[in-house]
C-alpha positions as CSV (number, residue, x, y, z in Angstrom):
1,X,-12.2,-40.3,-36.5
2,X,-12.5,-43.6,-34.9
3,X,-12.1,-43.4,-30.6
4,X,-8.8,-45.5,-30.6
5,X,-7.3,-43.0,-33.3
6,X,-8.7,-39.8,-31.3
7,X,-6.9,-40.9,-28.0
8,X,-3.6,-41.6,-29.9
9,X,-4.1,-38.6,-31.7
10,X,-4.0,-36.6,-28.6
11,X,-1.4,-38.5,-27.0
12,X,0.8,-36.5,-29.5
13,X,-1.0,-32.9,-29.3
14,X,0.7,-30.1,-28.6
15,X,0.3,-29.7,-25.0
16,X,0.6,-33.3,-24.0
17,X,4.3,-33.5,-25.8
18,X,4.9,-30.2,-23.7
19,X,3.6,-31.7,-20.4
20,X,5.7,-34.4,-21.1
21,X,8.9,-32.6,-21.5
22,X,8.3,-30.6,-18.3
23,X,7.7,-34.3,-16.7
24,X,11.7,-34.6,-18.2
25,X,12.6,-31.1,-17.1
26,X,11.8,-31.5,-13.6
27,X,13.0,-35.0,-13.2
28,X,16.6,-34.1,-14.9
29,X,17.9,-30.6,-15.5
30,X,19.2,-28.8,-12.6
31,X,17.8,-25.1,-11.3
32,X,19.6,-22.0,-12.5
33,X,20.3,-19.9,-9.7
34,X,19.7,-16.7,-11.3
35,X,16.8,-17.9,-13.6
36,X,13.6,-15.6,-12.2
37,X,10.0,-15.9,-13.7
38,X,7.6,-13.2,-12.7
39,X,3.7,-13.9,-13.4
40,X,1.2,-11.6,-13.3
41,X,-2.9,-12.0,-13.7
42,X,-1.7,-15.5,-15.8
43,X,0.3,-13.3,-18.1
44,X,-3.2,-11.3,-18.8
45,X,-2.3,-7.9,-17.0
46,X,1.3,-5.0,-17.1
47,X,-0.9,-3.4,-14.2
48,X,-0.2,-4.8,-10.6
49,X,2.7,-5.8,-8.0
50,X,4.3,-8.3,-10.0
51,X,4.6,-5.9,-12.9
52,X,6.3,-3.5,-9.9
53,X,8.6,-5.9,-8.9
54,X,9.4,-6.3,-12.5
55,X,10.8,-2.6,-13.2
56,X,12.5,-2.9,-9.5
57,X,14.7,-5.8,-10.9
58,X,15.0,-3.9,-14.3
59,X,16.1,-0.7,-12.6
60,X,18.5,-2.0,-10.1
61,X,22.3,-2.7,-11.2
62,X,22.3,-5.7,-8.0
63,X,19.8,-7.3,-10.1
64,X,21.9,-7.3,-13.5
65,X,22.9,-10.8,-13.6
66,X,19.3,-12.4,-13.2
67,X,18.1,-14.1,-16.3
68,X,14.5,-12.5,-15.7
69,X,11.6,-13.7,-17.9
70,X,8.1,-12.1,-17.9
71,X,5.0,-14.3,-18.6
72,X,2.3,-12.9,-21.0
73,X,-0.7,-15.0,-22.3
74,X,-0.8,-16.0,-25.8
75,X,-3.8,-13.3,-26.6
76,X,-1.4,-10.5,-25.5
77,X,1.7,-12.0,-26.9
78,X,2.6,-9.4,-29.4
79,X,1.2,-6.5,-28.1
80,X,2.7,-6.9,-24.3
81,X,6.4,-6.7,-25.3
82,X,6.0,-3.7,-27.4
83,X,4.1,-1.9,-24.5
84,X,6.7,-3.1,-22.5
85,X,9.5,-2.0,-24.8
86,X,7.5,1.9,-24.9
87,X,7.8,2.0,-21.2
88,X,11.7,1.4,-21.2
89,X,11.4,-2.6,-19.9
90,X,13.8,-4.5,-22.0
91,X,12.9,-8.1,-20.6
92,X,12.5,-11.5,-22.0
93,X,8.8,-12.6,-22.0
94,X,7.4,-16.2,-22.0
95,X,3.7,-17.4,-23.4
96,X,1.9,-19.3,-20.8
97,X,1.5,-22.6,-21.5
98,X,4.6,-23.1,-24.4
99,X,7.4,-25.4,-24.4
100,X,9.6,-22.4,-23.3
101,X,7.3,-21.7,-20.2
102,X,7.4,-24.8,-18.4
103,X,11.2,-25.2,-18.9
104,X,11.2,-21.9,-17.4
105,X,8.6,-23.1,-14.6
106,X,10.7,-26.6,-13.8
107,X,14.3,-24.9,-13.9
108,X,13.8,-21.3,-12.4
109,X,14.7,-20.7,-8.7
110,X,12.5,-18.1,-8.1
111,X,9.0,-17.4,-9.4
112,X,6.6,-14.9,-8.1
113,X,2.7,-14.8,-9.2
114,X,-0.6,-12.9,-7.8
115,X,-2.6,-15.3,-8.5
116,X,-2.2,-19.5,-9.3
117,X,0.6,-20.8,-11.5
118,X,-1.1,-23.9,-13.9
119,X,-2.5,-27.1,-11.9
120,X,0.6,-29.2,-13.8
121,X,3.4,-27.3,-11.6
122,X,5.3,-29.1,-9.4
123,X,7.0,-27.4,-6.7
124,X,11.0,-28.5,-6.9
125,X,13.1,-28.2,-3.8
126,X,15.1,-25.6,-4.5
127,X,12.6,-23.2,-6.0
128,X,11.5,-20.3,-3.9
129,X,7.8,-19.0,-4.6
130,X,6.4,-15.7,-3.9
131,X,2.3,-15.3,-4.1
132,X,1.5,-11.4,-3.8
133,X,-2.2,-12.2,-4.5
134,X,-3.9,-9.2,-6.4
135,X,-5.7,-7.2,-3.8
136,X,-7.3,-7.2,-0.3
137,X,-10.7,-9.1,-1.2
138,X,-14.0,-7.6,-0.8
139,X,-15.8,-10.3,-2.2
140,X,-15.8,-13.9,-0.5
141,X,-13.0,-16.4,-1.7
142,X,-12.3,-19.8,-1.4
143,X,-15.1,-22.3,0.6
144,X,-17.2,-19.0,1.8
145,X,-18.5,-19.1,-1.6
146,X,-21.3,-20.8,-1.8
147,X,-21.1,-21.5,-5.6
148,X,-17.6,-21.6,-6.0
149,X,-16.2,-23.8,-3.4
150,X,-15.2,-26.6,-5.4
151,X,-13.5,-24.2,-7.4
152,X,-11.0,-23.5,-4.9
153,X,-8.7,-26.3,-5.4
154,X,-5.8,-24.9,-7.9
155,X,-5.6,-21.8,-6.1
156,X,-5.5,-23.0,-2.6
157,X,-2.5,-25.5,-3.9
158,X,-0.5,-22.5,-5.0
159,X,-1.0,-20.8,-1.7
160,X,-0.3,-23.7,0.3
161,X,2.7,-24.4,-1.9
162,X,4.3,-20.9,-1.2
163,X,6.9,-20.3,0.7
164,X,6.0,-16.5,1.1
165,X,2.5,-14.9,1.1
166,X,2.3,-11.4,1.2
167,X,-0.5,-10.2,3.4
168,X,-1.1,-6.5,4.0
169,X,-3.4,-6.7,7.2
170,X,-4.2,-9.2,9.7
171,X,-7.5,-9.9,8.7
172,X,-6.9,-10.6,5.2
173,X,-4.0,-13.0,6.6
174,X,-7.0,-15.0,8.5
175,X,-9.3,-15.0,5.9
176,X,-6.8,-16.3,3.4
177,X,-5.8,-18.9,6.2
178,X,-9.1,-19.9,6.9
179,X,-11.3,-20.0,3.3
180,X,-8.1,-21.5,1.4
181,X,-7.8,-24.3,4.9
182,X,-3.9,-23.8,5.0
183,X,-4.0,-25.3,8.4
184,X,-1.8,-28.1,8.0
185,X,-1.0,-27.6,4.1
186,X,1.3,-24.5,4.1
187,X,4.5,-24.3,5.8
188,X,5.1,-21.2,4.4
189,X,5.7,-17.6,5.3
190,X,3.3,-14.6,6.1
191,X,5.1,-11.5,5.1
192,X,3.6,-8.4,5.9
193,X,3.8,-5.7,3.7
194,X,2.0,-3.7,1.7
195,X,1.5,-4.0,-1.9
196,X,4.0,-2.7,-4.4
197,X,1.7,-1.2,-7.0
198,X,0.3,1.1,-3.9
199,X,4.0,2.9,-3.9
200,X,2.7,4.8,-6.5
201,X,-0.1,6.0,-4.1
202,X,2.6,7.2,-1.6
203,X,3.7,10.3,-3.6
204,X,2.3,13.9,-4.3
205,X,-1.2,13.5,-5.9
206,X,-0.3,14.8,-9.6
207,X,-3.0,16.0,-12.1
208,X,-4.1,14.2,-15.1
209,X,-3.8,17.0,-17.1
210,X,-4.3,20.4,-18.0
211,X,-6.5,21.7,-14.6
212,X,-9.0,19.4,-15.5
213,X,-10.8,16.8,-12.4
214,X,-9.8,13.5,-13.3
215,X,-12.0,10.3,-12.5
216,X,-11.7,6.7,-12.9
217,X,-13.9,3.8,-12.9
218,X,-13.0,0.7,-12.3
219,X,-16.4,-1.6,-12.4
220,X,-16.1,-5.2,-11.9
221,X,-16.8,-7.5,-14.4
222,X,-20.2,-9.1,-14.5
223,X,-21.1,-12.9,-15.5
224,X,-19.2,-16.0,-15.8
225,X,-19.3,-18.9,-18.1
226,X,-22.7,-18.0,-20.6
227,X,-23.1,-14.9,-19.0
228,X,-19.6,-13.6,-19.6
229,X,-20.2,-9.7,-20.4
230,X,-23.4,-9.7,-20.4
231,X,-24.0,-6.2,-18.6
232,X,-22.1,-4.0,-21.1
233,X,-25.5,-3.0,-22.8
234,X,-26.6,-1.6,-18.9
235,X,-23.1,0.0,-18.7
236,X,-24.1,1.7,-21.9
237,X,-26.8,3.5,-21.1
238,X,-25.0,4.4,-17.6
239,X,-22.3,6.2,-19.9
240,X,-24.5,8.2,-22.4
241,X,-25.9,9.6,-19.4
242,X,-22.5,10.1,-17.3
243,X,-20.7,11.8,-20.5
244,X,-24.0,14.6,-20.6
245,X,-23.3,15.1,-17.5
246,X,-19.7,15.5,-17.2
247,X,-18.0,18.8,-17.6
248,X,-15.9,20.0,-20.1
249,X,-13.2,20.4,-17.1
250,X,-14.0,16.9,-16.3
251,X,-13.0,13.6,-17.9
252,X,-13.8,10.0,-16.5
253,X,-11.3,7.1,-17.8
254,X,-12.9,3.7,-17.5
255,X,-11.0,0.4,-16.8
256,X,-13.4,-2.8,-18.7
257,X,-13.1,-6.1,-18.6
258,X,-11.2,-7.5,-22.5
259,X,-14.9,-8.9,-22.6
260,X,-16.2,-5.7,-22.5
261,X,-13.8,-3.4,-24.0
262,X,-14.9,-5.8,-26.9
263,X,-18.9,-4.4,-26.9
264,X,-18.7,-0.8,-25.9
265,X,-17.4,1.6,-28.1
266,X,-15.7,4.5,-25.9
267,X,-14.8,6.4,-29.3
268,X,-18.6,7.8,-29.0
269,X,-17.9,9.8,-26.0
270,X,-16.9,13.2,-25.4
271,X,-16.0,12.7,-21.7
272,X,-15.3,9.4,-21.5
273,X,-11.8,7.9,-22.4
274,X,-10.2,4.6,-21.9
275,X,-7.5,4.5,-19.2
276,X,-4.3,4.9,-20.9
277,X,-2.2,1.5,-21.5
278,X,1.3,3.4,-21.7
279,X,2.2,3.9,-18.2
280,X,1.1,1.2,-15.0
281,X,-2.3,1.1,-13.7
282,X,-1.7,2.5,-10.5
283,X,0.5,5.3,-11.5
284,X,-2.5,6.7,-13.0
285,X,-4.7,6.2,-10.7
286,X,-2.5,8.1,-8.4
287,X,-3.0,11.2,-10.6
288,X,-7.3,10.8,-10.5
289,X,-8.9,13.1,-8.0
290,X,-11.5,10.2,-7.6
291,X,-12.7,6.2,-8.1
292,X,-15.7,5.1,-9.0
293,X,-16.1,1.3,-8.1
294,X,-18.0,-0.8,-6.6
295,X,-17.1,-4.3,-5.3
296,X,-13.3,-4.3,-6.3
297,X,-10.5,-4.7,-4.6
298,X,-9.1,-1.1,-5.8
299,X,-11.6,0.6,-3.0
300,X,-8.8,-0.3,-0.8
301,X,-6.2,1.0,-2.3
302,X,-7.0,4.4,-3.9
303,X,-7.6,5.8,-0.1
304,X,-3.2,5.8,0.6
305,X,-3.4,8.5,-2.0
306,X,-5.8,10.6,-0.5
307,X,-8.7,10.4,-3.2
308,X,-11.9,10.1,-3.1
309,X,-13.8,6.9,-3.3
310,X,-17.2,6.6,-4.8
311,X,-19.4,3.3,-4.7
312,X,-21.8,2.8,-7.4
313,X,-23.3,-0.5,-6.6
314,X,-26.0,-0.1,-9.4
315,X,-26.9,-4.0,-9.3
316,X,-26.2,-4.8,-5.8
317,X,-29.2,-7.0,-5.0
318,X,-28.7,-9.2,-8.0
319,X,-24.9,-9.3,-7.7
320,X,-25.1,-10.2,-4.2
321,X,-27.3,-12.9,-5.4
322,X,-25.0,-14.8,-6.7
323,X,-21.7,-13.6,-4.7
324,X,-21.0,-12.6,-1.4
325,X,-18.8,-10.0,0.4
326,X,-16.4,-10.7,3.6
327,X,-17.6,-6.7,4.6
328,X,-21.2,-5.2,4.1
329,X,-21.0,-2.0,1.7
330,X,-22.6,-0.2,4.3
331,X,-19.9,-1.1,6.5
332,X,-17.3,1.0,4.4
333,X,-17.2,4.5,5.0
334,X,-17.3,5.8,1.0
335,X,-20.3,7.7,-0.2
336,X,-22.6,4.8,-2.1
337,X,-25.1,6.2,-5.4
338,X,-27.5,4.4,-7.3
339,X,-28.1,6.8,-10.4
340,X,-25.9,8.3,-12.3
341,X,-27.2,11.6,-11.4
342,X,-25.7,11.2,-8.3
343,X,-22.9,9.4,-9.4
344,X,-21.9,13.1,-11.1
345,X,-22.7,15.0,-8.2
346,X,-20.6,12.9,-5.2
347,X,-17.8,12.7,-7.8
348,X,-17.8,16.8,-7.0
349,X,-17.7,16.9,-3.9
350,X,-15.2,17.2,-1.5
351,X,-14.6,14.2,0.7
352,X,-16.8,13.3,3.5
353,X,-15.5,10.7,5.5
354,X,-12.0,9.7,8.0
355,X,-10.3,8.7,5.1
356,X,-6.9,8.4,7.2
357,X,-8.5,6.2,9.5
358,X,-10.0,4.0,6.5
359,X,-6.1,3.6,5.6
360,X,-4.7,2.8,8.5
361,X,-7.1,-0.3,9.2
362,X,-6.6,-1.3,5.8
363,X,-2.8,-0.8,5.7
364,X,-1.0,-1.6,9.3
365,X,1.3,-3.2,7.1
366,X,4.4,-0.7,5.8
367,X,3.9,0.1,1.8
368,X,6.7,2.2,1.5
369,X,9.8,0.6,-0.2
370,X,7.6,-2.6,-0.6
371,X,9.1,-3.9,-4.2
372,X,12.7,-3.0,-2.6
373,X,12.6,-4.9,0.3
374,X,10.9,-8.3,-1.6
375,X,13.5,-8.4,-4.3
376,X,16.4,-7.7,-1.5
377,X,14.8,-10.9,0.1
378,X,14.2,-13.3,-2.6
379,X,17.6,-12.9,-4.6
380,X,19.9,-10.9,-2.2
381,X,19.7,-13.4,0.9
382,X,18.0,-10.4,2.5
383,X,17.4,-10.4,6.4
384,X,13.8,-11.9,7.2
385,X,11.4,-8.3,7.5
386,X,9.9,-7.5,10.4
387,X,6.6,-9.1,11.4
388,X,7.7,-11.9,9.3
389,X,5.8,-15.3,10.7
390,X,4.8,-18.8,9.7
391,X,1.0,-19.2,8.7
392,X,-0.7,-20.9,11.1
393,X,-0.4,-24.2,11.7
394,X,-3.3,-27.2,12.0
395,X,-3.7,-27.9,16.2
396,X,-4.4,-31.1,15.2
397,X,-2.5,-33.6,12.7
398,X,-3.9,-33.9,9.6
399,X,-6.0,-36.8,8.2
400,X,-6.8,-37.0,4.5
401,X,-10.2,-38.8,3.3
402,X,-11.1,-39.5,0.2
403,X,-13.8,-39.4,-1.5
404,X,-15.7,-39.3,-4.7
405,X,-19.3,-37.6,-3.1
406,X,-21.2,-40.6,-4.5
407,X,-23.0,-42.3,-1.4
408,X,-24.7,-41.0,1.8
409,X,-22.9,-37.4,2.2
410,X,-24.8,-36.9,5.8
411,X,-22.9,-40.2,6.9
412,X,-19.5,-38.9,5.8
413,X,-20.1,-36.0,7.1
414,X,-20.8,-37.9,10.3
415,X,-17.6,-39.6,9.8
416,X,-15.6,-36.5,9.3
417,X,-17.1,-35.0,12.2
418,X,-16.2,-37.9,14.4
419,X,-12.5,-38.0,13.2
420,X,-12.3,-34.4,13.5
421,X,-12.1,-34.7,17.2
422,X,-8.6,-36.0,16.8
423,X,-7.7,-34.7,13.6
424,X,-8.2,-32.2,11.2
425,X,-10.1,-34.0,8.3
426,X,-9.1,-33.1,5.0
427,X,-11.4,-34.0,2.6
428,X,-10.2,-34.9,-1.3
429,X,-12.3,-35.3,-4.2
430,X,-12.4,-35.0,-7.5
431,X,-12.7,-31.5,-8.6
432,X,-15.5,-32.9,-11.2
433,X,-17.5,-34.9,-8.8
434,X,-18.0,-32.0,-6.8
435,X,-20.3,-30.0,-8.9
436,X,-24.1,-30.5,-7.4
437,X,-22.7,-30.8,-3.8
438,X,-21.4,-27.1,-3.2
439,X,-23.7,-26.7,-0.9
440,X,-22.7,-30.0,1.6
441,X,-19.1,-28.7,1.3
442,X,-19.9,-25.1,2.0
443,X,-21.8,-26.4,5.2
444,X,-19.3,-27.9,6.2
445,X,-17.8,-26.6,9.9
446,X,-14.6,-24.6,8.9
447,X,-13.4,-24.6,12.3
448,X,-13.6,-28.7,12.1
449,X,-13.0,-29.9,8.4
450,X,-11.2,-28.6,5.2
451,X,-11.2,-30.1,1.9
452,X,-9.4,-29.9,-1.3
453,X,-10.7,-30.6,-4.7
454,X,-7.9,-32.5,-6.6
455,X,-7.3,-31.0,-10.2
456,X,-4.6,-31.7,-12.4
457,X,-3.1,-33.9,-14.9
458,X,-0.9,-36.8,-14.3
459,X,3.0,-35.7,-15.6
460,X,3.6,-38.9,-17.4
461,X,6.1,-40.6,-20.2
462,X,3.9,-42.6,-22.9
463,X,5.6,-45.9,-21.2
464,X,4.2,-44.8,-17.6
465,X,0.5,-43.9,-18.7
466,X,0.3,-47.7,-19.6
467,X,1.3,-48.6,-16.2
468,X,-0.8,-46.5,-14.2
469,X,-3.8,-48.2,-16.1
470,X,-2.6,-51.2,-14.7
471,X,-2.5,-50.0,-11.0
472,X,1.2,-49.3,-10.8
473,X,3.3,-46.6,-11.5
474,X,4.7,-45.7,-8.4
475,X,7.3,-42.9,-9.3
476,X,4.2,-41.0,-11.3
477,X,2.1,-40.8,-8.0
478,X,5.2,-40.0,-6.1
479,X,5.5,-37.1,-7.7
480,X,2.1,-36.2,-8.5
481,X,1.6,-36.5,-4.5
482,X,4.5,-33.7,-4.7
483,X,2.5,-31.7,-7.3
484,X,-0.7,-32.2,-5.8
485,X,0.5,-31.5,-1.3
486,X,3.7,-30.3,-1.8
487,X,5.7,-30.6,2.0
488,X,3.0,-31.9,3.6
489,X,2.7,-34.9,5.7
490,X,-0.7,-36.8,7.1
491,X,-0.8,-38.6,10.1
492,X,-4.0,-40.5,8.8
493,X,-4.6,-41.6,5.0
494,X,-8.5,-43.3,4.6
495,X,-10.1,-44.1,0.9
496,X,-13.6,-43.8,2.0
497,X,-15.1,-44.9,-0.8
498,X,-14.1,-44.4,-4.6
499,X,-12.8,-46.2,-7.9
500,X,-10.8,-43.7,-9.8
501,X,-7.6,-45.0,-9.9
502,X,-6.2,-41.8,-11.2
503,X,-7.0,-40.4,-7.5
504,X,-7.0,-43.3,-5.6
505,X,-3.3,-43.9,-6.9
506,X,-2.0,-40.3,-5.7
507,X,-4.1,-40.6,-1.8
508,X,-1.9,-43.8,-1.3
509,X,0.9,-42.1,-2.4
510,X,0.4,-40.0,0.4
511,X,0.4,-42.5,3.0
């Protein structure tokens, strides 16, 4: 197909005709007050907080008049609302990425996610956003990895664009703060509380079933892009071995990766069982007398129960390779193996270590009640909690620079080094020009210079795309200035060098 027929073509696909009905959506239809979108793992997961906060609306009469949707992703779309249905949830759910989803995204008042909602949303005034996140991380986020910085940008603009974050600890709160460089982007709220999966945790410790020791594991997935699952054969041979080894009063239910579940076949095994998918994640795990895991953020939450946590780091040096942890292994007080021989033996034996201590470091943050307490604040005009603070704000105002990382990158980093003296630099570039110079961003001083990858498409009618070819187009930037920085305002806007009118349009729409 010729090039000029391609491009008109996908002027007209799917997606674009949705993006530009949300564009429509957001610009003219008003927010319904009781409208309420709840998304969990992007609509991947039942198992987590959002899900919890899900059957606390559901199973509260106060909540009764709330038009509450429930995204799942198109892969899951007709299993998740039967699963749903068997657990007693009758709610509406939503496919990421339809037509029906982004009207849902531009007209609900309240939305709540653990992770980041798509790079096309656009905050409206009006809309109240709740970001859980998914656990308290282990492994090193936003510009502390060294790979992955440029990665951060989609993420950090959901966090900054919150106007709660739920942070169980202290140190989490500053990690978040610092890695996603909220200084100066969020004016948002820290809530501290616990996680509402963990109330399951809070209960007596049941049993499985029938006297036997129950164990999960809960690996993490290995391998991104190319390398996407491929440690499943290693797992394997790791299980052949665990299920000789197990008891016949012992049974180990193991959590995969879809990737995974996809290559091992767990019908082979006599001790082995996938964990069940008819009840929540964490309500089973609150019935296991032990976890095996290894660089997840679960370690951290299986201790409120008062089981036993195992680490089986089997490919720690090569892992660690290519990711890195906030928190050495050894600094964790859990038992760590390295066969699978020992894996069966510490799984045995009684626990070792101060595991109330290990909780209350973790958890200064109340658990108890947590769903409760969020729902009575974002739809019943609840009372502010407790602890309840803004995230820290820059000590400096904020300049943004941009930049497409094509000239002498010690010289701008001179330059942002100079300005940050009065300012807090913000550095923005294209998400795409970014690969090959993780490294000068990750060097970067964090205490003197953040950056933010810009990601996203423009929201544009067919008449406006012309215009912004031609260098104008002012209400598309204004609002993809929204989209991009929500409430924030820069004291300083400099286009350090660049041609990408795309970008170069939405920076002066910032000054």
């Amino acid at each position: 197909m010729p090039n000029p027929a391609r491009k008109l073509t996908s002027l007209f696909a799917p997606h674009q005709r949705a993006l530009r009905a949300y564009r429509g959506w957001v610009d003219q239809l008003p927010l319904d007050p009781r409208a309420v979108l709840l998304e969990q793992q992007n609509g991947l997961t039942l198992d987590g907080s959002v899900y919890c906060i899900l059957r606390e609306l559901l199973s509260d009469a106060r909540y009764a008049g709330f038009d509450v949707r429930f995204v799942v992703n198109e892969a899951r779309a007709e299993r998740f609302p039967r699963e749903l249905a068997s657990r007693g949830l009758a709610v509406r759910t939503v496919v990421r990425g339809t037509s029906e989803y982004m009207r849902a995204l531009a007209t609900s008042s309240v939305l709540v996610t653990d992770n980041a909602l798509p790079p096309y949303y656009v905050k409206r005034p009006g809309q109240t956003l709740l970001n859980t996140w998914h656990g308290i991380p282990l492994k090193t986020l936003g510009r502390s990895e060294v790979l992955g910085a440029i990665n951060v940008g989609n993420v950090q603009r959901n966090l900054a664009l919150a106007d709660f974050l739920l942070m169980p600890n202290p140190v989490m709160e500053e990690r978040f703060v610092r890695d996603y460089m909220l200084r100066g982007l969020s004016k948002g709220t820290v809530v501290p509380l616990g996680y509402p999966r963990n109330e399951a945790f809070l209960g007596a410790r049941g049993a499985a079933g029938d006297g036997c020791r129950s164990y999960a594991w809960l690996p993490t997935f290995r391998g991104v892009g190319d390398q996407r699952g491929q440690g499943a054969s290693a797992l394997v041979a790791m299980l052949d071995e665990l299920d000789q080894l197990l008891r016949d009063d012992e049974m180990l239910y193991l959590k995969l990766h879809l990737v995974e579940q996809q290559q091992v076949d767990l019908g082979r095994y006599q001790h082995i069982l996938p964990s069940p998918t008819d009840c929540e994640l964490y309500d089973f795990l609150a019935t296991c007398d032990a976890l095996v895991t290894d660089y997840s953020s679960v370690l951290f939450d299986f201790p409120l129960g008062g089981g036993k946590v195992v680490l089986f780091p089997y490919d720690e040096e090569t892992y660690l390779a290519e990711r890195g942890l906030y928190d050495p292994l050894d600094s964790l007080p859990f038992p760590q193996v390295q066969s699978v021989e020992e894996l069966a033996r510490e799984l045995r034996a009684p626990i070792g270590y101060d595991n109330e201590a290990f909780v209350r470091t973790c958890w200064s943050s109340p658990t108890e009640g947590a769903a409760k307490v969020l729902c009575e604040r974002l739809l019943l005009d609840g009372a502010p909690l407790a602890g309840e603070h803004p995230v820290a704000r820059a000590e400096k105002p904020l300049a943004l620079v941009y930049s497409e990382l094509g000239g002498d990158l010690e010289a701008l980093r001179g330059e942002l080094l100079k300005l940050s003296e009065t300012h807090l630099p913000l550095l923005a570039f294209p998400w795409g020009k970014g690969r090959g110079h993780e490294r000068f961003l990750y060097e970067l001083p964090a205490d003197k210079v953040a950056f933010v990858p810009l990601k996203g498409e423009l929201l544009s009618t067919l008449p406006e795309k012309a215009l912004v070819k031609l260098g104008k187009g002012a209400a598309v930037f204004a609002l993809d200035r929204h989209r991009a920085f929500g409430d924030a305002t820069f004291d300083q806007v400099i286009i350090h060098d660049g041609s990408d009118q795309r970008w170069i349009g939405l920076i002066r729409a910032c000054e």
